[in-house]
Structures are given as structure tokens and as C-alpha cells.
N, C-alpha and C positions, 0 to 999 in steps of 0.2 A: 705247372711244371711237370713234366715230366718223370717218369722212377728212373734212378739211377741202377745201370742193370751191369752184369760183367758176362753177361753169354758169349761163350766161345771163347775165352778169353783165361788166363794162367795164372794163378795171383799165390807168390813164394810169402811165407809168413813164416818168420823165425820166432823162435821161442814160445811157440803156438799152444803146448800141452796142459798148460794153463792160464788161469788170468784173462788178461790183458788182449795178450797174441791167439789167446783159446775163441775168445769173446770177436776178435776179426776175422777168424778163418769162419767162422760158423758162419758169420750173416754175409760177407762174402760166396760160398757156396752155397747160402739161401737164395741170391742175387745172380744165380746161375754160373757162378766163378767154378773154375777147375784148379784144386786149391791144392797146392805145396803144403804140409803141417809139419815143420821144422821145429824139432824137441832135443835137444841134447839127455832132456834128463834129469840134468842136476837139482842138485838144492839150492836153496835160495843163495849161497855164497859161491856157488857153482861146483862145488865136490859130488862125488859120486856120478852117475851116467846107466841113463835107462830107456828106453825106444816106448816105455808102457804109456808111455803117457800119450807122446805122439798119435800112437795108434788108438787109444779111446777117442782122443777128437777123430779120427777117420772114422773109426767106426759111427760114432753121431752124427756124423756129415752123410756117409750113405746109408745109415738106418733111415732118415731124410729124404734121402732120393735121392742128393749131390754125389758128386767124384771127388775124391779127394786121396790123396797117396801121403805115408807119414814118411821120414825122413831124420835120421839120428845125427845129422853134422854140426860137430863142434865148429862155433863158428870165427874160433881163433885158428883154426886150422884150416890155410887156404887149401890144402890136396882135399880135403873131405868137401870144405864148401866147393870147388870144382866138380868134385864127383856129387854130389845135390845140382847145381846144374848140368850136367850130364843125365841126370836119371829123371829129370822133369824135362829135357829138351826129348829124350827118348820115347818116357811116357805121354806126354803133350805135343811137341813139337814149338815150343814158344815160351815165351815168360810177357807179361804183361805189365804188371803190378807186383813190385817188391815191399814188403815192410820189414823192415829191422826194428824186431822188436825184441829179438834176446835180451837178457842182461841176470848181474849180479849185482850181490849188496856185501862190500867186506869193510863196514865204516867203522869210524876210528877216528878220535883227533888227529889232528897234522904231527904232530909231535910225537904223537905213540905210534903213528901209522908204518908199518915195515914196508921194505920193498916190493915185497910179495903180494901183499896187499895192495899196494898202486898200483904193481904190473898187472896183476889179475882183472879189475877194475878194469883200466882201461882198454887191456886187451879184448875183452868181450863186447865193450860198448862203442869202442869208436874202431877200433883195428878189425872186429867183427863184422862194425857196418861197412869199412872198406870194404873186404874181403868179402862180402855178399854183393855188393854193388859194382864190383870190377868184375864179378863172375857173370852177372847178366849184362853188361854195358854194351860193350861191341856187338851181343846178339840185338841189344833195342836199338843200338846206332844201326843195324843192318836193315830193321823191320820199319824205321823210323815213327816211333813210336814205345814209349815207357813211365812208367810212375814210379818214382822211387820215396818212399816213405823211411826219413830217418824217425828214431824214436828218443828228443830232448827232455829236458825236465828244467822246473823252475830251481833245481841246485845247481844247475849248469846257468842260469839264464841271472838267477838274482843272489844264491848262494846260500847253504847249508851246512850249518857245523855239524864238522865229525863225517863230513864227506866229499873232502879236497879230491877223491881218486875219481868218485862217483860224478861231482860235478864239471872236473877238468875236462871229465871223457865226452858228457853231455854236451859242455859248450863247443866240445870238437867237432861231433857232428850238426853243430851248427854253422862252421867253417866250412867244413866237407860237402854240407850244402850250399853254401853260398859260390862253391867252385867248380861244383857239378852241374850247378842252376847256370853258369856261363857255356862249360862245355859242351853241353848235353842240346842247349837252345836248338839251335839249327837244325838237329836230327826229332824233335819236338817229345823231349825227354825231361817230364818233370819234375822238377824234386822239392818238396818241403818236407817241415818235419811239424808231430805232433808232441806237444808237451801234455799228457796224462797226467787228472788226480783221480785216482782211482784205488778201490780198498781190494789190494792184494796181498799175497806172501812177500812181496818185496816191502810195501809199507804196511803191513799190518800192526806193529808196533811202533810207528812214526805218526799214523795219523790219530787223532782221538776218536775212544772208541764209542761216544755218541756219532761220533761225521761218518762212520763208516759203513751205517747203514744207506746215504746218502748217494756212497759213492762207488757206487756199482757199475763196472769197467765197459758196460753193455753202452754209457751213456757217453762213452769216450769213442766207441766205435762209429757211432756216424759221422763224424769228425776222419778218423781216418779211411772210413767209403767216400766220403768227397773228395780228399784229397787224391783217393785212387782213382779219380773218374776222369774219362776223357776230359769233361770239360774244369778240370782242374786248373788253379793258377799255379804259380812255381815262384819259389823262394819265399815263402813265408812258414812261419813260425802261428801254430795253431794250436792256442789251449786250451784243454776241455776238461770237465769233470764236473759231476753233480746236476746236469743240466745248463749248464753256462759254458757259454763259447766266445773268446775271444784270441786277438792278435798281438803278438809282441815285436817290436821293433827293433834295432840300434838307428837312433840318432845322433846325427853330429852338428853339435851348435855351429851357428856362423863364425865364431872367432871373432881374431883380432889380428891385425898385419901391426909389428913392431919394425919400425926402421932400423937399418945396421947398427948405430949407434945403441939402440934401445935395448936390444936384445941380452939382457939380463936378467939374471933371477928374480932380481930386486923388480924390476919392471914388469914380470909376468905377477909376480905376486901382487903390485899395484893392480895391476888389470887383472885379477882373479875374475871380478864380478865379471864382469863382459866376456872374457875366454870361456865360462860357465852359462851363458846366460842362452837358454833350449827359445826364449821366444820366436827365434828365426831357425830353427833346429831342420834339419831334410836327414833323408834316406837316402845312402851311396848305394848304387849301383853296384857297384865293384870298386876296387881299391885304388885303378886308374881317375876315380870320381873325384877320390879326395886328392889325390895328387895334381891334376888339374885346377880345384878349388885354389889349394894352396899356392902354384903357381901364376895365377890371373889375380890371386892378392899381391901378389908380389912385384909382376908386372903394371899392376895399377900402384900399388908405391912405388 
């Protein structure tokens, strides 16, 4: 097989100045990418704002030999993420490869959690990856050609106490891909997302601190240079950490068709086992999938 390489090529990476997004800008412009290193700054809860950080990943990118430009937009803030696209279309002329990888951690039970703290939350994780992914969209629908990388988690996917804001946002950009992944088709704009475990300032006091020498975020990165590459698939869910790599899906059991008469609680609860039962389980496509399924049940009762 061949190396996967990004020469000539523009790859935007939010939240880059450490970690995670630090760890893909670097082997990115090891791989000949011309790298965006998008940093807001903050601390892990997202307060405070600084460009220091951004700019040491540049500077390691062409101490190197790579090009790389740092870039300070908040990326709840569409006028700043517009103007980050503006100043990479000017300084490159292109965007290739997008990954949203910003994020913060304001966790909390459900119950003590304030407003501020959901808004926060979700505003950086899913309204951020909007708001980067609508800022290059029409340039990749023009070039026809794009990779966009959302960044999910298994609290979003399977669920985590004490982080209802954290997870809600997660499984959003998992929605957000599944409808980017229809749009985008045609102009051959791919989108998945990576679910990271990986021992960073976001989880460093979530994960145990034997796993954490384990899990060092370099080993989440080839996962997201695949997903960036030409021959990348679109619409999946890819999770990595520690050396293991695997796929996560939504299944939808085959059901059950209840006749007019039937159709009561009492009836569904009878048929629980069968409505539940994944042995004939598939992948929807899109939402017209299931809507059709349920239809030609109904047509054949």
C-alpha cells in the first residue's frame, strides 16, 4: 500500500495547541500538509485566551521543514471562524482537510449543571463544528473535493455521568455528520468522525492513571490521517485509542408491523421481545430508509 501523503494540499485543525489537535497538525505537515494550527487558548473549561500556544505548534511544524500558519478563532464565534477562513484561503488559496477538534470540559451532574455550563458545552463542540464546516463547505463544493473530520466521543455515543452537556454535543456531531455525509456526496465531500481515547488535559482526571501512559494521542492520529485522505470512506464513526481501532454503528432492528386493531401499549409491551430483537438488525442510510422500511410494513399488512 501505498503512504498516505497530503502535498499541496491545506488541512485546518482546530484546537491544535495541544493534545490531541497538537498531535494531528504535526504528522499532517510531516506528510507534506500545509497546516492551519487553530488555538483559541483557553483552559480546559475554555476561559481565558491566548495565540501562545498555537504558534509553538508552528514553530515545531517549521523548525521541521513544514508550513504551517497559527490562527487564534474562537470557534463559537462565526465572524472570527470566517475570518480563519479568509486568512488560510489568502495565505494558501484552498482548504482540503478540516478537523474539529476544539473542545471544552464544564461537567457536572444533570441536576447541579447550570445553564452556562450547557451552553458553553455545546456551543464549542457542536455549534463550533458547524461553524467551521459551513466556513469551508461552498469553497470544497466549488473545488469538488473535501474531508471534514468531526471530533465524537463514547459520552456522546454510549453515555457518561456528569456530562449530559459534553455528550449531548458529541452525539450532535454525529447527526451533523450523517447530514453532511448526504449533502456533501455529489460534490465528493467526505465526512466522518473520530471518537478519541486518549490521555489529555481534557481527560486527565477521568481516565486512570495507570491507562494513561497507554494512551498517548499520537496513536489516535493515524485514525484521523485516514479519515483525511483521498481515499477515505464517509459516514462512519471511528474509534481509536491505545492501539485499537474500531467502528461504531446505529442499528435498527427489523420490528414488528401491529395491525390497526393492535396498536396499543399493551400490545407493544407483549411484543417487547421481537420490537428489541437486533438478530435481523441493518444500517439506515438516511432517515428516508426507515421511513420507507416502515411503510412497506404496512403496505404488506
Amino acid at each position: 500500500m501505498s503512504e498516505i501523503r497530503y502535498d499541496g494540499q491545506v488541512v485546518i485543525v482546530t484546537g491544535a495547541g495541544n493534545g490531541l489537535g497538537k498531535s494531528h497538525a504535526l504528522e499532517f505537515a510531516k506528510r507534506g500538509a500545509k497546516v492551519v494550527v487553530n488555538d483559541f487558548g483557553g483552559s480546559r473549561d475554555g476561559t481565558g485566551g491566548s495565540s501562545l500556544a498555537a504558534q509553538a505548534v508552528v514553530d515545531e511544524i517549521t523548525a521541521g521543514g513544514g508550513e504551517a500558519i497559527s490562527n487564534g478563532a474562537n470557534v463559537v464565534d462565526r465572524a472570527q471562524v470566517a475570518a480563519l477562513f479568509e486568512q488560510t484561503m489568502e495565505a494558501y488559496g484552498r482548504v482540503d482537510v478540516l478537523v474539529n477538534n476544539a473542545g471544552i470540559l464544564r461537567d457536572r451532574s444533570f441536576g447541579k449543571m447550570s445553564a452556562e455550563e450547557w451552553d458553553a458545552v455545546v456551543a464549542v463542540h457542536l455549534t463550533g463544528s458547524a461553524n467551521c464546516s459551513l466556513a469551508v463547505w461552498n469553497q470544497m463544493k466549488a473545488q469538488n473535493y473535501g474531508r471534514i473530520i468531526m471530533t465524537t466521543s463514547t459520552s456522546g455515543i454510549y453515555g457518561n455521568f456528569g456530562q449530559a452537556n459534553y455528550g449531548a454535543a458529541k452525539t450532535g456531531v454525529w447527526g451533523l455528520m450523517n447530514t453532511l455525509h448526504i449533502e456533501g456526496a455529489k460534490n465528493n465531500i467526505h465526512i466522518n468522525c473520530i471518537s478519541p481515547t486518549a490521555a489529555t488535559r481534557m481527560t486527565e482526571d477521568v481516565i486512570p492513571a495507570d491507562a494513561l501512559s497507554l494512551l498517548d494521542p499520537k496513536w489516535v492520529t493515524p485514525a484521523v490521517l485516514f479519515l483525511g485522505s483521498a481515499d477515505a470512506p464517509s459516514r462512519n464513526i471511528l474509534l481509536a485509542g491505545a492501539g485499537g481501532y474500531t467502528v461504531a454503528k446505529l442499528m435498527e432492528a427489523e420490528g414488528v408491523y401491529l395491525p390497526e386493531a393492535n396498536r396499543t401499549p399493551e400490545m407493544i409491551a407483549q411484543n417487547w421481545d421481537v420490537i428489541t430483537d437486533m438478530s435481523d438488525a441493518r444500517e439506515m442510510m438516511q432517515g428516508n430508509d426507515h421511513v420507507m422500511k416502515m411503510v412497506q410494513k404496512a403496505l404488506a399488512g
